[in-house]
C-alpha positions in Angstrom: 121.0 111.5 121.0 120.8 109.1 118.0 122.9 110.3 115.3 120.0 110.3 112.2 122.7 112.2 109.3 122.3 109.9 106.1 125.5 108.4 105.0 126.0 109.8 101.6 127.8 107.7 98.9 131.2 108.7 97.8 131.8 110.3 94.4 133.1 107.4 91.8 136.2 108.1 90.1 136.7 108.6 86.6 137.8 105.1 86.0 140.0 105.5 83.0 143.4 106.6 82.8 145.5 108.6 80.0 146.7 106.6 76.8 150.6 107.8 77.4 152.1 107.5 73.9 153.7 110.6 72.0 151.7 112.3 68.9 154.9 111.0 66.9 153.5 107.0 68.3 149.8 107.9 67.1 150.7 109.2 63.7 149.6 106.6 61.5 147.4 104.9 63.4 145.2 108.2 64.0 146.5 110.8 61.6 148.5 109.3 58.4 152.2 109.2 57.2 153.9 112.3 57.9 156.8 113.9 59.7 160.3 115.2 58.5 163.5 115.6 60.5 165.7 115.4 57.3 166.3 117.8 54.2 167.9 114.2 52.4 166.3 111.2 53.7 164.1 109.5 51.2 160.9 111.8 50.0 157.3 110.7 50.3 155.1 113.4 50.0 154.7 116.8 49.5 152.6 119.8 49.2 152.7 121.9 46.7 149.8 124.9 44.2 149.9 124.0 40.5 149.5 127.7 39.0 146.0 128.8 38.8 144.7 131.9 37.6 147.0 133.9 40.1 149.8 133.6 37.7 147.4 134.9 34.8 147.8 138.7 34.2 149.4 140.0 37.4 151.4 143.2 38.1 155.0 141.0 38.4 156.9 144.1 39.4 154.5 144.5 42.3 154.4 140.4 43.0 158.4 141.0 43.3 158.8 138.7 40.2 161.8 139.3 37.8 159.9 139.8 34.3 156.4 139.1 33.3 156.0 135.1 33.0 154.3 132.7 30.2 151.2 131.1 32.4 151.5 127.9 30.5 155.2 127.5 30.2 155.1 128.2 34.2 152.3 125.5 34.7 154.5 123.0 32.6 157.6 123.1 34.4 155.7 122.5 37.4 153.6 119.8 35.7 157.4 118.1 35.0 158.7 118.9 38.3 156.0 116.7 39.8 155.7 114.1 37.4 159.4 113.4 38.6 158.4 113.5 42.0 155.9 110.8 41.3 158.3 108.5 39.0 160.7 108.3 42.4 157.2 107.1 44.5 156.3 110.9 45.6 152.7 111.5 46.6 152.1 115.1 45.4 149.2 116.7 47.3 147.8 119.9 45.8 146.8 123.1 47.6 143.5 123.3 45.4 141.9 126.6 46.8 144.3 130.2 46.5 143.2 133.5 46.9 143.4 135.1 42.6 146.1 137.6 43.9 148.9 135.3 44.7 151.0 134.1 42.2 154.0 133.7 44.5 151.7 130.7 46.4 153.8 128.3 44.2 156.2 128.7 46.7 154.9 126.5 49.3 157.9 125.5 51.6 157.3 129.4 53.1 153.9 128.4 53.9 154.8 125.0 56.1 157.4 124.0 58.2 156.6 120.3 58.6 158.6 118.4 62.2 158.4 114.9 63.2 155.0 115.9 65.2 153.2 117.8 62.4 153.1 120.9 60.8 154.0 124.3 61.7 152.1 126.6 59.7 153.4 129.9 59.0 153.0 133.6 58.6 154.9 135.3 55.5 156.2 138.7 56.0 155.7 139.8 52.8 152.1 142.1 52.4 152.3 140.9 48.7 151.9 137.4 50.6 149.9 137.3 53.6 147.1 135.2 53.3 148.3 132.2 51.3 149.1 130.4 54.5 145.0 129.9 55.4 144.7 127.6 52.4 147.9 125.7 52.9 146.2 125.0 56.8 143.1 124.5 55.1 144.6 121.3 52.9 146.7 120.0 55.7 143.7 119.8 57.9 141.9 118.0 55.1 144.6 115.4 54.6 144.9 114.9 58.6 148.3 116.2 58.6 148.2 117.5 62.6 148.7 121.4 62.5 151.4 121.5 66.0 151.9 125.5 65.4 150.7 128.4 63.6 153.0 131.5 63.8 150.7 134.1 65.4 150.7 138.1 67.0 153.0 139.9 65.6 155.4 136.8 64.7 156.7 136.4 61.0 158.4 132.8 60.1 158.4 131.5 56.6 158.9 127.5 56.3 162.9 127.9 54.0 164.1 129.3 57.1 164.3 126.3 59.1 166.2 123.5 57.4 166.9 120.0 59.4 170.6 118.7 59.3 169.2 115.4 61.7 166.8 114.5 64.4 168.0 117.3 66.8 169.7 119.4 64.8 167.9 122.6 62.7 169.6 125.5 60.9 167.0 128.1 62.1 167.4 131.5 60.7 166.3 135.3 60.6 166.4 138.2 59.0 163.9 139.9 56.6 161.2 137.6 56.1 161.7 135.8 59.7 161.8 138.6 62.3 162.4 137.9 66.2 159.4 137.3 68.0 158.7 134.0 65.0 162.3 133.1 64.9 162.2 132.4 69.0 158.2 130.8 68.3 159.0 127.6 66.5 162.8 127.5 68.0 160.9 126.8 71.2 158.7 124.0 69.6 161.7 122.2 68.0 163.1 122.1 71.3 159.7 121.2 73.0 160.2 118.1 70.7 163.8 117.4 71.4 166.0 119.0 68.9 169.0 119.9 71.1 171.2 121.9 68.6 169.6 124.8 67.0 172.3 126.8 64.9 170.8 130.5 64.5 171.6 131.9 60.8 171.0 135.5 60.6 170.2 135.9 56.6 171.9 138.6 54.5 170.0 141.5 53.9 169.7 141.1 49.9 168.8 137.4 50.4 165.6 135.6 51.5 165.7 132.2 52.6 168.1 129.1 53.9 167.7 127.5 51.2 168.8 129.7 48.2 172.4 129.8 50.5 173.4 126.0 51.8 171.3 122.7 51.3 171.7 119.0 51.9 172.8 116.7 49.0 173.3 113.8 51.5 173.7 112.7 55.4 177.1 114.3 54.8 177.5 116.4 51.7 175.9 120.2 50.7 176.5 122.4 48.5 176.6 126.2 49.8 177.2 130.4 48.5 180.4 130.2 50.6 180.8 134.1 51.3 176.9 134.6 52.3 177.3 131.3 55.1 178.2 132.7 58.3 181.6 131.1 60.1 179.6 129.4 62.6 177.2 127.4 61.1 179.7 126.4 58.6 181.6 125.0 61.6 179.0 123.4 63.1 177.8 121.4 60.2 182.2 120.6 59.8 182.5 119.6 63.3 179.1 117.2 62.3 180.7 115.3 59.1 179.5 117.6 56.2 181.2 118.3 53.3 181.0 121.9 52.6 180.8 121.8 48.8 181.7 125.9 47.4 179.0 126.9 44.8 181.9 127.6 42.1 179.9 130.5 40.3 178.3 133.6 41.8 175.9 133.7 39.0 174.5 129.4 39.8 174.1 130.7 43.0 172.4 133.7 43.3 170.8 133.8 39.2 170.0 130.4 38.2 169.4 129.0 41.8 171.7 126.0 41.7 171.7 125.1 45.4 168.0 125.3 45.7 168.0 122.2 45.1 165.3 118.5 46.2 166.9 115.6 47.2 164.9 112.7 46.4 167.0 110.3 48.4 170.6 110.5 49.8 173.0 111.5 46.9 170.3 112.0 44.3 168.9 116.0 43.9 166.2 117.5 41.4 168.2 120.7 40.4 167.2 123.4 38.0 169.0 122.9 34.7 171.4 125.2 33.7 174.3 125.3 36.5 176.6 123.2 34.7 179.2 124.1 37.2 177.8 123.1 40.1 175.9 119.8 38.5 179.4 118.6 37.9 181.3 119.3 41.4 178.2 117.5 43.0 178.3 115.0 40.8 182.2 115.1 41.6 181.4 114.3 45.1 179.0 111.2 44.4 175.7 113.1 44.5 173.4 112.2 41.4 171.6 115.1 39.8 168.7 115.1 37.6 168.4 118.7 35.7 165.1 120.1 35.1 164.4 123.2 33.1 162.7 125.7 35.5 164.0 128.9 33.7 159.9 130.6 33.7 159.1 129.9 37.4 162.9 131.3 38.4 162.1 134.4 37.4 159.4 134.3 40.6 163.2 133.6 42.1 162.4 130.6 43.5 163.2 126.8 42.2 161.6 123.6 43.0 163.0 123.8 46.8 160.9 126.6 47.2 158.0 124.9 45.1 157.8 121.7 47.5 156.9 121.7 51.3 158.1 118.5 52.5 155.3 116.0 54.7 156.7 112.8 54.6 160.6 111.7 54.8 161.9 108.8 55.7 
């Protein structure tokens, strides 16, 4: 018998093939100018709430503030914060939208964790908090700065505790406002992007964040609240090249915030005024500093560290 099946065409392929380049290669061409892998290299831009009316007749005891604030004195000490930021070539981005009851949304390193791929955005721990971080996602997304992670289930992570030492290394700590489940969340995206040494700081219960305890002045210099630094990460950063530069007063450290510090570039740091002690052993050890009187937004105790989530370095 004659065979009369009809031949039926094969299925074309796709004809196209994968553009293979890293999200880190498309950046500017598809995204814009952002990434950080440093705490020191040279700043570009940040993002960061002027005061709005959140900071306008709030309970402060309940907002975990020190003392009841002066709106306008707060607003222009951030106003001369950022104008120094943009005489050293800083593009300041503002958060624009904030919900009325948040005047700690100033602080907007807890809101953003920013990597070499984009931005982690996080979840505070603090009820007095929660919610700040949907209008920190919301500018990011509207300046096309790629949103890699947001801390999710029952996960807490705030953006000070992670600090970058280089490329693959990240001080990466917990404690009260960075429990378990978040801690191990964005430690496995670091390493998903490479960073090969992750030094775990488990955070004093009395103290908040990284960056109120050691920071980078330089590639090789930071200044740190020796007895609240555990052994090991002191070593690490030794056994790396860092000068481990001993805040000489109790009361810089912990009162007038002298290691929460922004470097600007290597060797030059924005620093709250009033920590003469530890102005002059950094300036001691070749680090330029350039005091600024913060005194009204540290009693939200935070300085401009905590003010300024880094999205450009380098």
């Amino acid at each position: 018998m004659i065979d009369e099946r009809r031949d039926i065409d094969a299925l074309a392929g796709e004809r196209w093939f994968s553009l293979e380049t890293t999200i880190t290669e498309d950046m500017t061409k598809l995204w814009g100018d952002w990434g950080v892998a440093s705490e020191v290299d040279t700043l570009r831009a940040v993002l960061m709430r002027r005061p709005g009316k959140e900071v306008e007749n709030f309970d402060w005891q309940a907002a975990r503030f020190r003392a009841p604030i002066d709106p306008e004195k707060f607003r222009a000490q951030h106003d001369a914060l950022t104008d120094i930021y943009r005489a050293h070539g800083v593009q300041v981005h503002y958060i624009d939208e904030q919900r009325d009851d948040r005047p700690n949304a100033i602080f907007c390193r807890d809101l953003v964790f920013m990597t070499p791929e984009g931005a982690i955005v996080t979840r505070p721990a603090m009820d007095a908090r929660r919610g700040e971080e949907r209008y920190a996602a919301q500018k990011l997304a509207e300046l096309g700065v790629p949103i890699i992670r947001t801390v999710c289930g029952g996960a807490t992570f705030e953006g000070a505790m992670g600090m970058w030492i280089d490329r693959h290394t990240v001080i990466l700590a917990s404690g009260v406002r960075t429990n378990r489940e978040g801690y191990e969340m964005v430690k496995g995206e670091l390493e998903r992007m490479g960073v090969t040494q992750i030094l775990h700081m488990q955070i004093p219960y009395g103290h908040a964040h990284i960056d109120g305890l050691i920071n980078m002045a330089s590639h090789d210099v930071a200044l740190m609240h020796a007895s609240q630094v555990p052994y090991d990460v002191c070593d690490a950063l030794k056994k790396k090249g860092i000068k481990l530069l001993e805040c000489p007063s109790r009361n810089e450290a912990k009162e007038t915030l002298a290691i929460n510090y922004v470097a600007l570039e290597p060797g030059l740091v924005v620093m709250p005024a009033g920590n003469p002690r530890s102005q002059e052993l950094l300036e001691n050890n070749g680090i330029r500093v350039i005091p600024v009187e913060i005194d009204e937004i540290l009693k939200g105790f935070g300085a401009m560290h905590c003010c300024t989530a880094f999205l450009k370095r380098g």
